[in-house]
Backbone of each chain as ProteinMPNN parsed JSONL, in Angstrom:
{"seq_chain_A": "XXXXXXXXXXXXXXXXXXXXXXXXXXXXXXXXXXXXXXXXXXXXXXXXXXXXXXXXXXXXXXXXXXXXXXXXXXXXXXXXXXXXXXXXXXXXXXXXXXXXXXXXXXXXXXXX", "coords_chain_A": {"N_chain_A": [[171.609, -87.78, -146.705], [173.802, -87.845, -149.943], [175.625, -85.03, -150.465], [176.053, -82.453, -153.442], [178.555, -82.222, -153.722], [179.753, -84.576, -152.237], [178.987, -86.594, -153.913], [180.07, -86.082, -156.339], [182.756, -85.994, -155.153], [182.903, -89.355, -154.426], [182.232, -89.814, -157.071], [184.43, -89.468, -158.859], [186.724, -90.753, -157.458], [185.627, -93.373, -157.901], [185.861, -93.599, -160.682], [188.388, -93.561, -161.211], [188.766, -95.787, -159.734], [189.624, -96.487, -157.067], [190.152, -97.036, -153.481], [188.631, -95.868, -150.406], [190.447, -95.897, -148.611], [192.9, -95.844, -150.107], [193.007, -93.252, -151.058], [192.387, -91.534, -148.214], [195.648, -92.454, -147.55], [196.912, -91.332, -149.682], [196.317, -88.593, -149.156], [196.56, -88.068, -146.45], [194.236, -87.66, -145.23], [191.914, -88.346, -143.226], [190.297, -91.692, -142.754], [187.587, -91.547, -141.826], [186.895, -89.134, -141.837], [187.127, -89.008, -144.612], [184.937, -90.617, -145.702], [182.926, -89.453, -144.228], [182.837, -86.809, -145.825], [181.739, -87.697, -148.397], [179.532, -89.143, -148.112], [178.217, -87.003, -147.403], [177.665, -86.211, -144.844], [178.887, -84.181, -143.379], [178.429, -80.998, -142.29], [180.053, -78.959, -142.795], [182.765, -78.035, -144.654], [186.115, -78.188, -145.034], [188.562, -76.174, -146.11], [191.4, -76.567, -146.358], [191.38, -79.189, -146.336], [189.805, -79.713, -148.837], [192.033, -78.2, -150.611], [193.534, -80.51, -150.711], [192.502, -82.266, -151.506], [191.889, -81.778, -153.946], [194.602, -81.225, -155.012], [195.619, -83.953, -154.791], [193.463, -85.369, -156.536], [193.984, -83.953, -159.58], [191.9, -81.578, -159.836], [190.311, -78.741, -160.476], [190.288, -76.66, -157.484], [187.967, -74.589, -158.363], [186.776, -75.975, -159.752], [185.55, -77.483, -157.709], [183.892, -76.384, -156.385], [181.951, -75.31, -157.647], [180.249, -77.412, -157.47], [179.047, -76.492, -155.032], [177.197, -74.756, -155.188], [174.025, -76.034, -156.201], [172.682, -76.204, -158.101], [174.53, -75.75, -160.542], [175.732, -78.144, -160.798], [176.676, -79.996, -162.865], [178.35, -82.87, -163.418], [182.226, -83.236, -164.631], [183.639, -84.299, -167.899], [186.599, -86.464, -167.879], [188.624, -85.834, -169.302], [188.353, -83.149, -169.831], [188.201, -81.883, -167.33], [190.712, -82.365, -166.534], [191.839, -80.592, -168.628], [191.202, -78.422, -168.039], [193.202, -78.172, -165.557], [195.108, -78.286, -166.498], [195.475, -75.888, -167.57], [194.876, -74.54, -165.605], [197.347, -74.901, -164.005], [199.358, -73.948, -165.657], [198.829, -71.378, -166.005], [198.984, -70.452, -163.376], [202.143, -71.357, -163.398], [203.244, -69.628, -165.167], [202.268, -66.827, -163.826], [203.9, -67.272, -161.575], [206.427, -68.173, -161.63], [206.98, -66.934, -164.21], [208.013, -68.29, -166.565], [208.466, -68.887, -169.959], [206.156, -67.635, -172.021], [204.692, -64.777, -172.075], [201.9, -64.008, -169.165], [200.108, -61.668, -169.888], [200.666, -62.228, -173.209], [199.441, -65.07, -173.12], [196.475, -64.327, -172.483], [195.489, -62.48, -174.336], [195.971, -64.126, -176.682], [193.661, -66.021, -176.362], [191.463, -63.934, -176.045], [191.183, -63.19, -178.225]], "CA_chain_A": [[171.572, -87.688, -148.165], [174.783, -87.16, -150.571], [175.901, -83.328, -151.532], [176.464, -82.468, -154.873], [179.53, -82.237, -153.745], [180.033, -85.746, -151.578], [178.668, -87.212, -155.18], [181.277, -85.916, -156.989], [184.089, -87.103, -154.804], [182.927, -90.197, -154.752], [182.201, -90.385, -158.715], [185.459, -89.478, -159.441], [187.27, -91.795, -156.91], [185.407, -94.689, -158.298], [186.541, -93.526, -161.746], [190.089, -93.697, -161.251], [189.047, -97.304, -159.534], [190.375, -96.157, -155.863], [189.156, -97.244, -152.547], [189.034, -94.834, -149.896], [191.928, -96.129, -148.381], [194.363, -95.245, -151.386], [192.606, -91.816, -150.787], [193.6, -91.398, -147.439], [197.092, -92.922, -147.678], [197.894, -90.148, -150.571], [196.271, -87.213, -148.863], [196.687, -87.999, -145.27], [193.212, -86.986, -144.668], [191.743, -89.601, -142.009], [189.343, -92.254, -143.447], [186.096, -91.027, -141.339], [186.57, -87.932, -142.091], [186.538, -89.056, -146.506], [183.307, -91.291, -145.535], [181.758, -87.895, -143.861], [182.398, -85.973, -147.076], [181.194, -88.299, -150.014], [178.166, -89.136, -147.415], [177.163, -85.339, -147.1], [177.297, -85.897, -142.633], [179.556, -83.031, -142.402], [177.474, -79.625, -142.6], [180.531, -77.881, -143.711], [184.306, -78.697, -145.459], [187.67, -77.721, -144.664], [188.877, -75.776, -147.098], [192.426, -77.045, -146.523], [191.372, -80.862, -146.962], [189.71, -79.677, -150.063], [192.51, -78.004, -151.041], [194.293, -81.546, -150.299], [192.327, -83.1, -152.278], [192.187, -81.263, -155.251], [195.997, -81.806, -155.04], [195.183, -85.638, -155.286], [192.834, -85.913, -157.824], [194.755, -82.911, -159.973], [191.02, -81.05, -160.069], [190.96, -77.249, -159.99], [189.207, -76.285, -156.455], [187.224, -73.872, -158.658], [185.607, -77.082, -159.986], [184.491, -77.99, -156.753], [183.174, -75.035, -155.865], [180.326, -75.097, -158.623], [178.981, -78.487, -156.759], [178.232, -76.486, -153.208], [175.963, -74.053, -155.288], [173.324, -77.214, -156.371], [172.197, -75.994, -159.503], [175.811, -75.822, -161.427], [176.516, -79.234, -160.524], [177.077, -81.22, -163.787], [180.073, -83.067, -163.759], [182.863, -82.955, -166.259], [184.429, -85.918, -168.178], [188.312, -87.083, -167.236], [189.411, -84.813, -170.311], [187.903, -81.933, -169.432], [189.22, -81.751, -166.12], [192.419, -82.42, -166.833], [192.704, -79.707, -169.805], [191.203, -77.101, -167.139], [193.845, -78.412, -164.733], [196.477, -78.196, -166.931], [195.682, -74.597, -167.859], [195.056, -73.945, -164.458], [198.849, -75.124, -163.788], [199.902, -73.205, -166.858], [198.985, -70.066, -165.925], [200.028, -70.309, -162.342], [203.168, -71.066, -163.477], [203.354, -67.849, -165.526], [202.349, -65.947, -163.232], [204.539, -67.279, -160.178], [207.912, -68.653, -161.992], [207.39, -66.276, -165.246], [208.293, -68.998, -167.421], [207.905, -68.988, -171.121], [205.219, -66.534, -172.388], [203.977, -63.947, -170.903], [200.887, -63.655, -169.249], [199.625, -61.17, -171.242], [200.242, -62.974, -174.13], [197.675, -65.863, -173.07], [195.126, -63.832, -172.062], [195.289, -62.046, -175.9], [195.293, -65.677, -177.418], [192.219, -66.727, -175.187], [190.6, -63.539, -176.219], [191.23, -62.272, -179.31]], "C_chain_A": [[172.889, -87.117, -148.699], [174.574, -85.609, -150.988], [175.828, -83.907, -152.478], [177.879, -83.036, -154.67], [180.582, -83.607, -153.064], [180.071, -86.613, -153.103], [179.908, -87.142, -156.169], [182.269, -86.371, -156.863], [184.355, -88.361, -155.229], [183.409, -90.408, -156.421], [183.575, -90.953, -159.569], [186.798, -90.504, -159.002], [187.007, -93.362, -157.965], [185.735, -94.612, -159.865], [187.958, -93.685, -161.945], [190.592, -95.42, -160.077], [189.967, -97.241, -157.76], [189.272, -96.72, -154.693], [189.464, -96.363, -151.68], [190.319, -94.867, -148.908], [192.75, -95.427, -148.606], [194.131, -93.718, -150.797], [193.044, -91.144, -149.506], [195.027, -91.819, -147.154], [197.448, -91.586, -148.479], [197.479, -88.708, -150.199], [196.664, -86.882, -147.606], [195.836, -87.601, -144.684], [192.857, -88.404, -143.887], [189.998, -89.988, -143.024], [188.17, -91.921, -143.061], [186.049, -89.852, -142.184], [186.257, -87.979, -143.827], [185.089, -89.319, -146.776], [182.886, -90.229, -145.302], [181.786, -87.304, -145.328], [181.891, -86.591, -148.103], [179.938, -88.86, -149.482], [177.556, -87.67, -147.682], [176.936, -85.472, -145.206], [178.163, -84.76, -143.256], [178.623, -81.996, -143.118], [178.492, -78.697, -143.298], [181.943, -78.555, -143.739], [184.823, -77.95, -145.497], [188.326, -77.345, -146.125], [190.764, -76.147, -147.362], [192.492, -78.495, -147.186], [190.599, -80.75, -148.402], [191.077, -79.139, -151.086], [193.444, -79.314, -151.471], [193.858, -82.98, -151.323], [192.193, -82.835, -153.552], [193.59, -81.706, -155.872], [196.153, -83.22, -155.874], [194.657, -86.039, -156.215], [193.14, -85.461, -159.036], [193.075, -82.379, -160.242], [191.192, -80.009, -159.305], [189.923, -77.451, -158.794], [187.965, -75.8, -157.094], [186.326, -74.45, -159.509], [184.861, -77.435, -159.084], [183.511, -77.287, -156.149], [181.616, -74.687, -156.55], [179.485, -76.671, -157.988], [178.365, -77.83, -155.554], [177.161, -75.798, -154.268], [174.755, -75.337, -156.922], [172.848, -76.929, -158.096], [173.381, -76.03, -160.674], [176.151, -77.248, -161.089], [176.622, -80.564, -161.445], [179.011, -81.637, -163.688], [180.511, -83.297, -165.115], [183.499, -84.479, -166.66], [186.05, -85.468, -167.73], [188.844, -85.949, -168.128], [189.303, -83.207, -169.867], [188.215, -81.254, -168.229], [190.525, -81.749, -166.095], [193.215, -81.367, -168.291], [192.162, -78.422, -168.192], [192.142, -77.311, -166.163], [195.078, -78.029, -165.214], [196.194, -76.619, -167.298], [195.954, -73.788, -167.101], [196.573, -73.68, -163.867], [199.36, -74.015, -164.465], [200.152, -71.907, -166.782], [199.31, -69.594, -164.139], [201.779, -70.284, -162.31], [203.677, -70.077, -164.036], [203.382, -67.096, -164.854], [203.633, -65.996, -162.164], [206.373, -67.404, -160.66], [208.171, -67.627, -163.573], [207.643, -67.162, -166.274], [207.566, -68.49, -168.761], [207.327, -67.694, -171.375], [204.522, -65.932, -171.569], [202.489, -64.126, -170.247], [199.552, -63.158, -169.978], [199.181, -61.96, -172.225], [199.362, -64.441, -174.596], [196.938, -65.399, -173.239], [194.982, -63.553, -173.176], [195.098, -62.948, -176.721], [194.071, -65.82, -176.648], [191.042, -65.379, -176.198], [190.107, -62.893, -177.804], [191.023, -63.35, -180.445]], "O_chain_A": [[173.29, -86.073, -148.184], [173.649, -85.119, -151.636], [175.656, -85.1, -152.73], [178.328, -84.029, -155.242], [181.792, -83.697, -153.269], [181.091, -87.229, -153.412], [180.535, -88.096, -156.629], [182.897, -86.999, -157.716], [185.283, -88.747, -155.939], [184.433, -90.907, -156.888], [183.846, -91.902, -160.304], [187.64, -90.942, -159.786], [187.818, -94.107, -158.515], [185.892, -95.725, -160.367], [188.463, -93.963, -163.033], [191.659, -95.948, -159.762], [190.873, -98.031, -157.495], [188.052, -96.837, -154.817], [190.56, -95.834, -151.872], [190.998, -93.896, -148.576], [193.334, -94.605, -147.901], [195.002, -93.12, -150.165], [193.93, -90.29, -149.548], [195.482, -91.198, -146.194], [198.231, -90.791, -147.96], [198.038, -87.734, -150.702], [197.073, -85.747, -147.361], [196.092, -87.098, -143.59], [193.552, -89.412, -144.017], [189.134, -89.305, -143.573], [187.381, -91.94, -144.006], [185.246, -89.667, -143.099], [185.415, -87.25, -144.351], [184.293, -88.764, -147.533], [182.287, -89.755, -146.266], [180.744, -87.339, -145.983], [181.485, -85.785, -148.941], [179.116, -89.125, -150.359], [176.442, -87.45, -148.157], [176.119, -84.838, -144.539], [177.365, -84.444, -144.138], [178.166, -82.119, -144.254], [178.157, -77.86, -144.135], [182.243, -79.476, -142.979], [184.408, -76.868, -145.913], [188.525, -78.139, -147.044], [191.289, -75.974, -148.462], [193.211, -78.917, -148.092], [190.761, -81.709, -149.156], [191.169, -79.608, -152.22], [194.087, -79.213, -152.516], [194.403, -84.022, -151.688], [192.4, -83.753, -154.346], [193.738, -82.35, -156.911], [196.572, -83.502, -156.997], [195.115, -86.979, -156.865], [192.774, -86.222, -159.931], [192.773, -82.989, -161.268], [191.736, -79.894, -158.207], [188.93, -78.169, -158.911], [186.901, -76.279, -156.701], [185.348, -73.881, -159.993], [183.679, -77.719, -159.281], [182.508, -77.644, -155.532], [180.616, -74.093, -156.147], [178.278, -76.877, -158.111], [177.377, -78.327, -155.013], [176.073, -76.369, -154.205], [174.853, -75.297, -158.149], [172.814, -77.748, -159.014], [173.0, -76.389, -161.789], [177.371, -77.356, -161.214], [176.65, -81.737, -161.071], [180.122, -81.119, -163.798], [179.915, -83.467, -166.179], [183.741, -85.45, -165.942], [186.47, -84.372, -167.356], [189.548, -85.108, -167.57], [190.187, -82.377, -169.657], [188.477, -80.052, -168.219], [191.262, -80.955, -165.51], [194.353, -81.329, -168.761], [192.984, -77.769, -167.548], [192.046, -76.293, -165.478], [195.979, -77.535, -164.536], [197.3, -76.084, -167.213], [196.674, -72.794, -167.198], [196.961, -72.613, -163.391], [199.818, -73.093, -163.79], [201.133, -71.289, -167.197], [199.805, -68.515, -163.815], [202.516, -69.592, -161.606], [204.623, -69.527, -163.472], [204.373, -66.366, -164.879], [204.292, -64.986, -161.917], [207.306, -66.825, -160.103], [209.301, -67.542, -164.054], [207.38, -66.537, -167.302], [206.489, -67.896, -168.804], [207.915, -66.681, -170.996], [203.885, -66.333, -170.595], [201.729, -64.501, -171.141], [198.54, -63.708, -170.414], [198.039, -62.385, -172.394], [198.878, -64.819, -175.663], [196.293, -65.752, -174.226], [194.16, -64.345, -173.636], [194.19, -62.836, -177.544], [193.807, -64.619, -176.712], [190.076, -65.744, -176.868], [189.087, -62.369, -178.253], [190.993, -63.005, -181.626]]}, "seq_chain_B": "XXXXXXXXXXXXXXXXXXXXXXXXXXXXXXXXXXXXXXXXXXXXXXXXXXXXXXXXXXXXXXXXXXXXXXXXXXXXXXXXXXXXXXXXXXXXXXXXXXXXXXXXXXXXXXXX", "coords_chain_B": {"N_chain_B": [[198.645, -64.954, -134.042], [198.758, -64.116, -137.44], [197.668, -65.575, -139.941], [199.137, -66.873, -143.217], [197.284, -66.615, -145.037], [195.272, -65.874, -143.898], [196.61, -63.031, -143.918], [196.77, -62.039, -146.618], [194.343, -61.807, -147.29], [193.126, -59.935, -145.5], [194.813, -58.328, -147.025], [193.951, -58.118, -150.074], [192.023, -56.47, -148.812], [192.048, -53.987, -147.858], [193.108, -53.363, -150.263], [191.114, -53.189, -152.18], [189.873, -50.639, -150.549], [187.861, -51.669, -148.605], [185.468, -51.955, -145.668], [185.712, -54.237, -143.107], [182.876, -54.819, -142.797], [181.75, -54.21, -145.548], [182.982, -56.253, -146.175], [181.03, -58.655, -145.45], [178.698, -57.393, -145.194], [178.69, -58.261, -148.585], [178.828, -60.671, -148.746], [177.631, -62.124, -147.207], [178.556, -63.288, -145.112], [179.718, -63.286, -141.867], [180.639, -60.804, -139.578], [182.078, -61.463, -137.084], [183.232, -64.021, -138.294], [184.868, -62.892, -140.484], [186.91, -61.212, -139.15], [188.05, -62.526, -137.666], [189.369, -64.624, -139.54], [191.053, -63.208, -140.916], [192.866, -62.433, -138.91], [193.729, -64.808, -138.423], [192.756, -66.354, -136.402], [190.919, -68.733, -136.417], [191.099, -72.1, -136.798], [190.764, -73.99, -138.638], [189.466, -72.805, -142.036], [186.258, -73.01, -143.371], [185.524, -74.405, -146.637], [183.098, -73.631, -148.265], [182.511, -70.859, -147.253], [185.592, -70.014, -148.304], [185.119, -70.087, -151.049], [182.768, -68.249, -151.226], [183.957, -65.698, -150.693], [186.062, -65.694, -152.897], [184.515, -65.298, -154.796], [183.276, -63.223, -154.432], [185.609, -61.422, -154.116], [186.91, -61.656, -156.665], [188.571, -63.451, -157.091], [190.505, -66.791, -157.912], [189.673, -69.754, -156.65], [192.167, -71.422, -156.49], [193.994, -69.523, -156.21], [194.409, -68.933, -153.408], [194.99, -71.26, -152.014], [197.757, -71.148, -152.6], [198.564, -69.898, -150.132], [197.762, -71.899, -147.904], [200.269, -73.244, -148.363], [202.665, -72.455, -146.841], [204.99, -71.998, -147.82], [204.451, -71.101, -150.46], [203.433, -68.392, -150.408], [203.261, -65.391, -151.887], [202.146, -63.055, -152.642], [199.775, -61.55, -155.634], [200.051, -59.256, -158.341], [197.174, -57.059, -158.327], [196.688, -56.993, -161.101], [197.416, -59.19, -162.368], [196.103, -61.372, -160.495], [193.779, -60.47, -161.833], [193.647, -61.202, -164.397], [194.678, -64.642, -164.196], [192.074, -64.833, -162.853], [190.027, -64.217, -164.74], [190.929, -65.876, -166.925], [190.577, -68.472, -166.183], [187.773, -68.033, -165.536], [186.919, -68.001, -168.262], [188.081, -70.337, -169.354], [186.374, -72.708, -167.564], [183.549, -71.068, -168.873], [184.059, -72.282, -171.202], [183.865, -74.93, -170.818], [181.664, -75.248, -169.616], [179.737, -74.311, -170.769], [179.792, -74.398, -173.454], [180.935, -72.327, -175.177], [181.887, -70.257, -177.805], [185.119, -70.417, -179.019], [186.637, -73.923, -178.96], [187.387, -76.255, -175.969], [189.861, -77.868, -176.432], [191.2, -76.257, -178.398], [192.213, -74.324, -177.097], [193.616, -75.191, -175.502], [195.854, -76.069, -177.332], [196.743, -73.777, -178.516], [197.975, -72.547, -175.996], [199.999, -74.379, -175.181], [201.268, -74.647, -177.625]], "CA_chain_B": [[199.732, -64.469, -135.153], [198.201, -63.929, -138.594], [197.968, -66.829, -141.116], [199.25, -66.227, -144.694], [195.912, -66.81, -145.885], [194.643, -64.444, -143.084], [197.568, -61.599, -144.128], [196.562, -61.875, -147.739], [192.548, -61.549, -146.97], [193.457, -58.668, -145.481], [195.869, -57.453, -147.953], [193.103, -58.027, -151.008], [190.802, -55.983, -148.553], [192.976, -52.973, -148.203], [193.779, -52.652, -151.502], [190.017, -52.359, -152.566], [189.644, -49.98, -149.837], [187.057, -51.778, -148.03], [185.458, -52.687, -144.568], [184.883, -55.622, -142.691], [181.152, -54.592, -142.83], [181.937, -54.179, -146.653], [182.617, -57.549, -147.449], [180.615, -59.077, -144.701], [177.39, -57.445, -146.477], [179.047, -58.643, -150.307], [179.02, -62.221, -149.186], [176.648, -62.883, -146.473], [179.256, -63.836, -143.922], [179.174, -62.839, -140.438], [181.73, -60.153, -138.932], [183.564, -62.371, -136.222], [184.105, -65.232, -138.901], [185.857, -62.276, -141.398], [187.85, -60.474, -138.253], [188.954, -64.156, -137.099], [189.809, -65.584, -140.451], [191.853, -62.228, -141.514], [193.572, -62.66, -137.642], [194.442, -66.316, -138.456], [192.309, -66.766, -135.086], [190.779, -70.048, -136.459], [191.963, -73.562, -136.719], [190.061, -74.447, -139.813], [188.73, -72.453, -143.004], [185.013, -73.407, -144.194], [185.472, -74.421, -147.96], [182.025, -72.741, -148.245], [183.238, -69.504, -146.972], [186.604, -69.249, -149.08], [184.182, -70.197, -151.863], [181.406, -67.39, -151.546], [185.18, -65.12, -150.783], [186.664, -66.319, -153.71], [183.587, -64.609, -155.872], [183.193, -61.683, -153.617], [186.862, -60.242, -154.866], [187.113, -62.369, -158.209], [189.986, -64.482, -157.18], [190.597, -67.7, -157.923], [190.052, -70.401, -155.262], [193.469, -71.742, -156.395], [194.825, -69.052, -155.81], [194.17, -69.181, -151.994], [195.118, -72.423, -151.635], [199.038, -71.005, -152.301], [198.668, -69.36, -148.905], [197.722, -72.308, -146.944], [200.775, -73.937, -147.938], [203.363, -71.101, -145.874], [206.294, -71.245, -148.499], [204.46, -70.115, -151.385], [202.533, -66.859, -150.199], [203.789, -64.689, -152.512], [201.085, -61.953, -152.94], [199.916, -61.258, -156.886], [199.504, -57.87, -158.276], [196.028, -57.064, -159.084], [196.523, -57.38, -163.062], [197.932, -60.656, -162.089], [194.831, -61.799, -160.393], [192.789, -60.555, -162.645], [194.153, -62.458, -165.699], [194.407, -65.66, -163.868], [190.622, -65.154, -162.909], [189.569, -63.813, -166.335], [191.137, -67.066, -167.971], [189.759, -69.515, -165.341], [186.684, -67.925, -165.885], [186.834, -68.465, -169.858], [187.768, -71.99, -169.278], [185.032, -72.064, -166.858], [183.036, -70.859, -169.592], [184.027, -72.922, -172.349], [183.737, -76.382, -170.424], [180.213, -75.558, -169.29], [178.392, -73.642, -172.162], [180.799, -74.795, -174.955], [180.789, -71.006, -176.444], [183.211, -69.761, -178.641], [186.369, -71.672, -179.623], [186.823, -75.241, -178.194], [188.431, -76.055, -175.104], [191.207, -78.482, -176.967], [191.982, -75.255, -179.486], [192.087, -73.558, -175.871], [194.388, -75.876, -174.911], [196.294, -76.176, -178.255], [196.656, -72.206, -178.378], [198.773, -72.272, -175.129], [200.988, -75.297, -175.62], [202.126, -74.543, -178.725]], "C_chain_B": [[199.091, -64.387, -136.427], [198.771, -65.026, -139.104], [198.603, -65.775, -142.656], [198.07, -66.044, -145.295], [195.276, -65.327, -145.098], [195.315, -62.849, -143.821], [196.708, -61.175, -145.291], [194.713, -61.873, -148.197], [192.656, -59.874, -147.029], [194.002, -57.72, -146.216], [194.463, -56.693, -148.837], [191.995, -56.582, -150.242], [191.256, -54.257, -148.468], [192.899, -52.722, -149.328], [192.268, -51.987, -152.052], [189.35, -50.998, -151.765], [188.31, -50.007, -148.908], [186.802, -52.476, -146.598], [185.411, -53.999, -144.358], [183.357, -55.591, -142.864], [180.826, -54.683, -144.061], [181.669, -55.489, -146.925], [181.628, -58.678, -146.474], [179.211, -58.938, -145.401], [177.35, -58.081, -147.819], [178.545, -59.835, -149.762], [178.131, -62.826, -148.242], [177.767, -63.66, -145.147], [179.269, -63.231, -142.471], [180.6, -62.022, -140.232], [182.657, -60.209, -138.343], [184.34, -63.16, -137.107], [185.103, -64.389, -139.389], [186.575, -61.617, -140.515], [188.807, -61.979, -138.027], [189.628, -64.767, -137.562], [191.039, -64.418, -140.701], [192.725, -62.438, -140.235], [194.214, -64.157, -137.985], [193.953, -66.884, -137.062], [191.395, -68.357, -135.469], [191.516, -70.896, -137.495], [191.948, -73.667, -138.028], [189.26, -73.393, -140.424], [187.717, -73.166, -143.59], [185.344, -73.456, -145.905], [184.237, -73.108, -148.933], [182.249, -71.304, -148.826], [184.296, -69.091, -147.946], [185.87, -69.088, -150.103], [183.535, -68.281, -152.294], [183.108, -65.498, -151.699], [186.027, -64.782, -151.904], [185.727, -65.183, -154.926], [183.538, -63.51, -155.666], [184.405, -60.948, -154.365], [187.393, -60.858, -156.354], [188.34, -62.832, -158.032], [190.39, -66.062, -157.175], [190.918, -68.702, -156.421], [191.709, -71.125, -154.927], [194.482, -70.893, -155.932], [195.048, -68.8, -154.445], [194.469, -70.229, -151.397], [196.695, -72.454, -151.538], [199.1, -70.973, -151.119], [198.475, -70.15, -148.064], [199.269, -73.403, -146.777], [202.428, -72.35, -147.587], [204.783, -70.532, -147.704], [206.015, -70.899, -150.208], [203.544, -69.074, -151.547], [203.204, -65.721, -150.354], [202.748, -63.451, -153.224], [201.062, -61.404, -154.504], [199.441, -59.833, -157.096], [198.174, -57.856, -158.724], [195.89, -57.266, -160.465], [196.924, -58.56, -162.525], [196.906, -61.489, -162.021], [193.963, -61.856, -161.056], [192.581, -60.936, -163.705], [194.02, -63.857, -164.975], [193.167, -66.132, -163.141], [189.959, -65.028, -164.01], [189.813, -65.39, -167.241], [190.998, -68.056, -167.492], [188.34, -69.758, -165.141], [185.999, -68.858, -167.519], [186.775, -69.779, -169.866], [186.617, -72.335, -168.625], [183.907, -72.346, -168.391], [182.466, -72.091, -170.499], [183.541, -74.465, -172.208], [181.764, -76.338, -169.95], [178.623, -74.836, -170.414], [179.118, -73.992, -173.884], [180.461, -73.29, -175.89], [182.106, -70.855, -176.63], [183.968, -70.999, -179.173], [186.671, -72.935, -178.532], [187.802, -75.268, -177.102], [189.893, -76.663, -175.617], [191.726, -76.963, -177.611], [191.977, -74.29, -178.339], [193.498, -73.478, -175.618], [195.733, -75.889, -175.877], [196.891, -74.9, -178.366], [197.809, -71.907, -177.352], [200.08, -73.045, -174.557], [202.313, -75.117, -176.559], [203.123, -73.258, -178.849]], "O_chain_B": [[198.394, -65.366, -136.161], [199.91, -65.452, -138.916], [198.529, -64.585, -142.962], [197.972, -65.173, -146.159], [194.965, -64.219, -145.536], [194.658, -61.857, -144.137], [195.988, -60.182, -145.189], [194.17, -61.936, -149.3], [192.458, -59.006, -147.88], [193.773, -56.513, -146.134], [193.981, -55.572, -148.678], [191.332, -55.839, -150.966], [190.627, -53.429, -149.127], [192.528, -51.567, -149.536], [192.098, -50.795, -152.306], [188.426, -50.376, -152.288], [187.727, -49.004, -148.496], [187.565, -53.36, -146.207], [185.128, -54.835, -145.216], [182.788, -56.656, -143.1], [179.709, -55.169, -144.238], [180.72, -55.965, -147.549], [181.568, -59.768, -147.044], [178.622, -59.843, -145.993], [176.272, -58.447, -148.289], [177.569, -60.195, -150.419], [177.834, -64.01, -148.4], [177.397, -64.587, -144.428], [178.3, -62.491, -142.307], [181.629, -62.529, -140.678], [183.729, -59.62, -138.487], [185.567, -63.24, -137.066], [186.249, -64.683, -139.049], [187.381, -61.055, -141.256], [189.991, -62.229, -138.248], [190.455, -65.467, -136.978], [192.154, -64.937, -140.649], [193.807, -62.773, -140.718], [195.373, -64.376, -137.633], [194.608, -67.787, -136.542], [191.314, -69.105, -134.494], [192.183, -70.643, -138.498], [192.983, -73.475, -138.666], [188.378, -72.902, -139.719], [188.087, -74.03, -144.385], [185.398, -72.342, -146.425], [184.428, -72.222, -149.766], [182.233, -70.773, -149.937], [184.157, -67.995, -148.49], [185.738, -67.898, -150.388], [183.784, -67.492, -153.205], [183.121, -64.597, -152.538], [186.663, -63.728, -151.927], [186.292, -64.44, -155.729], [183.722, -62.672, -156.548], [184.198, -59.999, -155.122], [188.313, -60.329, -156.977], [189.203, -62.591, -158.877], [190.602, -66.458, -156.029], [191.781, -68.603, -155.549], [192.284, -71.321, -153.856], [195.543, -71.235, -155.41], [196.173, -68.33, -154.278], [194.259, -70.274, -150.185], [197.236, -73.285, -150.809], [199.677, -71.942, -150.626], [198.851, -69.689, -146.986], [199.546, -74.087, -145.792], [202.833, -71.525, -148.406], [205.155, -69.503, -148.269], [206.874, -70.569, -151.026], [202.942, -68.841, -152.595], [203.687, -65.058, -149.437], [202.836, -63.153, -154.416], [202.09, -60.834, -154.87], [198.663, -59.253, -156.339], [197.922, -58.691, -159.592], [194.848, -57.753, -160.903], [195.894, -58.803, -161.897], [196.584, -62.242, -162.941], [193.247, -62.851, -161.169], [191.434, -61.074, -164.13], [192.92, -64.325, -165.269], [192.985, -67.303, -162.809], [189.164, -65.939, -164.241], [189.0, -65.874, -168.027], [191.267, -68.975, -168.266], [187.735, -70.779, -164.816], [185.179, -69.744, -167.762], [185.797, -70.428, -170.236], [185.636, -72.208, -169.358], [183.576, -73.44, -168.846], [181.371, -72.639, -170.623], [183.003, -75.119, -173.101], [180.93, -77.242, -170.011], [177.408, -74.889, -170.603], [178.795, -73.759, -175.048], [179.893, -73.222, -176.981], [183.101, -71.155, -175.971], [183.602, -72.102, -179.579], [186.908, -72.714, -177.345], [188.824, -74.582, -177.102], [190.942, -76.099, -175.307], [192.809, -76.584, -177.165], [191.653, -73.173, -178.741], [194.292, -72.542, -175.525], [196.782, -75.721, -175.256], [198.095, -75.127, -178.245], [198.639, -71.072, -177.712], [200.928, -72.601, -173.783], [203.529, -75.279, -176.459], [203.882, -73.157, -179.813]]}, "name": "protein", "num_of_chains": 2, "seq": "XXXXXXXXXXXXXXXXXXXXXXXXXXXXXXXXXXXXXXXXXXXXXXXXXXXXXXXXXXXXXXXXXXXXXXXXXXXXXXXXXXXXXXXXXXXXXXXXXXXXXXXXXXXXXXXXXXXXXXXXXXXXXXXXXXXXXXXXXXXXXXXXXXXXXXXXXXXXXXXXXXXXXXXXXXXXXXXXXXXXXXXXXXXXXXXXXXXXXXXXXXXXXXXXXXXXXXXXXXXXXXXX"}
């Protein structure tokens, strides 16, 4: 039976119109091993090849992470992913390269 | 030899001033996996695991995912972390309960 989280892969693959091919070609993950995860065979996932694929699809990890626990597992539309991705970016790059505005001064927009 | 990922397990665990038995009880993980993983003694990280890890010290799974690639494990200060979980959270938030201000005027807010 599919995970939440096999479901998802897939979904989003077949949204962006990919076969699993393309998928391994741009991650270098090995084609069994994509079939095992969007099946649900493997009992547990490599947190590197997730990281690998997050990469690939630009989706934060900390999206995928709400499919292992079964009850959080609505997925998001294309937009929605891609603004949390880009924020995600956004504020990594703050933090790591300093660029632009401070830190800080996100977090005080965000909250205030 | 210690992984980066391993060093920086360890680091986070230090700093809160806690055991292996500490976070082993927090997260439900077993004692060898968290001695082994902090050692860099295995091959492969459980997604799972960084996961339930990830919640245990409030750090973003992205941000763990620097460390597996070697040349950017650059250790953040705790305010660091805790802004770029705080506002991963919010997004988080905003994408799955739509409270407060919209994710575009999220998005709009940190662009501009």
């Amino acid at each position: 039976m599919p995970t939440p989280l096999g479901q998802e892969l897939r979904r989003l693959r077949f949204e962006k119109n990919l076969r699993l091919e393309d998928v391994a070609n741009g991650t270098g993950i090995t084609l069994q091993y994509l079939s095992m995860l969007e099946k649900g065979d493997r009992k547990s996932v490599s947190f590197e090849i997730m990281a690998d694929i997050s990469r690939f699809y630009g989706v934060p990890l900390d999206y995928f992470a709400a499919f292992i626990k079964e009850e959080q597992s609505q997925p998001l539309s294309d937009v929605e992913i891609m603004l949390w991705q880009s924020i995600n970016e956004k504020v990594r790059d703050e933090i790591y390269y300093k660029k632009g505005k401070s830190l800080k001064a996100i977090f005080a927009k965000l909250f205030n």
